[in-house]
C-alpha positions in Angstrom: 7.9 5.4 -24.6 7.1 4.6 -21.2 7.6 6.3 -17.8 11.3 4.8 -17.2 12.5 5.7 -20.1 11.2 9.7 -19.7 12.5 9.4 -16.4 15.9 7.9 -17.8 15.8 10.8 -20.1 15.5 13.5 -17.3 17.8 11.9 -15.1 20.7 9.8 -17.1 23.1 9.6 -13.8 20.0 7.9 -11.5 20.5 4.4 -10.9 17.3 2.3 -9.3 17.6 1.3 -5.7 16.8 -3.1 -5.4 14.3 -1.4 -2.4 12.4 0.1 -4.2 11.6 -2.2 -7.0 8.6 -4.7 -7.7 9.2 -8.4 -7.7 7.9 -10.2 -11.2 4.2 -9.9 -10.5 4.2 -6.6 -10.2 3.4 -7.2 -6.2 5.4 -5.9 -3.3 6.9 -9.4 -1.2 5.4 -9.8 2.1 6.4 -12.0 4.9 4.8 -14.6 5.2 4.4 -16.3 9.0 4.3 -19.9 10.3 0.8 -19.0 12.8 -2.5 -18.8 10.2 -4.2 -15.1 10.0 -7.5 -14.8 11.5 -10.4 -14.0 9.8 -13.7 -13.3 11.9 -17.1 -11.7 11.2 -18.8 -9.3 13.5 -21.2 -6.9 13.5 -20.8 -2.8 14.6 -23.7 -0.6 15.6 -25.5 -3.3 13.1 -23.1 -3.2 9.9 -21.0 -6.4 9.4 -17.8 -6.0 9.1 -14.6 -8.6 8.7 -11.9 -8.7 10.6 -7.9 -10.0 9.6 -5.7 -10.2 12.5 -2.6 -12.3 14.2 -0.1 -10.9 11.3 3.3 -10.8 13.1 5.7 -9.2 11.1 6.2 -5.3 10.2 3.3 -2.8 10.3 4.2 -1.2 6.5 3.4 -5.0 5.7 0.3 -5.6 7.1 -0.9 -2.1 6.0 0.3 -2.6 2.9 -1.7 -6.3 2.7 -4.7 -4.3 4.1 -4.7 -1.5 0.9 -4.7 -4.5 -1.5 -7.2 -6.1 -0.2 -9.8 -2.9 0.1 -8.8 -2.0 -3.4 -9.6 -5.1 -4.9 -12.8 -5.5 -3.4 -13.5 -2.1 -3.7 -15.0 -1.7 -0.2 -13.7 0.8 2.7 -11.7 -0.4 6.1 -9.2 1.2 8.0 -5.9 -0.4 9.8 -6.2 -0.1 13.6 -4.5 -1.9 16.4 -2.7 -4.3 14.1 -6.0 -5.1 12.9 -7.6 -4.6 9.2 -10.9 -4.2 9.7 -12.9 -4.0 6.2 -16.7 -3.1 5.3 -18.7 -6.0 4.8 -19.0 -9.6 5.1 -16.3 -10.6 3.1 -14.8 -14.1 4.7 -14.4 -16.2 1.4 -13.1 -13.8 -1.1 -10.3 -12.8 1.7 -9.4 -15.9 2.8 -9.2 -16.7 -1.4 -7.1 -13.9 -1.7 -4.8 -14.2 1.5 -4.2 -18.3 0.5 -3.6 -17.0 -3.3 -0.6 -14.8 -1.9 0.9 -17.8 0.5 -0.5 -16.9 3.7 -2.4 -19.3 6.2 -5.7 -18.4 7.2 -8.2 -19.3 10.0 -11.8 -18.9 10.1 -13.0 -18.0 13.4 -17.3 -17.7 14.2 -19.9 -18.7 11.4 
């Protein structure tokens, strides 16, 4: 028995909202834009970091991108400025992972 059908069993009158559920893979759909993401490399008080930004559609989107992307690299980053800045030099796996989910991406410096 799996989670929906305990929570079916608690709560026989609830009926799932389409908003609130996952598309086939299992992944939230993001919008996807005409202009090509950027992805640069710099370095911070010595530490490299990369850098995603030029994403032109809602925040909860690109902060949404930006949790996927730290989790399955298993570094740190943070979401400032409508910029995801993540820990590391990590150009080609991003750009691998952005192309994999339909977005363009450009490589700026290096």
């Amino acid at each position: 028995m799996d989670l929906k059908d305990q929570l079916k069993n608690l709560f026989p009158d609830h009926e799932e909202s389409e908003s609130f559920q996952d598309t086939e893979d299992g992944s939230n759909e993001l919008w996807l834009q005409d202009d090509p993401l950027i992805c640069k490399y710099e370095k911070r008080k010595g530490k490299p970091i990369t850098i995603i930004e030029g994403y032109t559609g809602a925040d909860d989107d690109f902060k949404m991108l930006s949790r996927d992307l730290k989790t399955t690299l298993g570094v740190g980053g943070s979401f400032k400025k409508e910029k995801i800045i993540i820990q590391g030099d990590y150009r080609d796996r991003i750009m691998e992972m952005l192309k994999a989910k339909g977005f363009k991406v450009k490589r700026v410096g290096g």
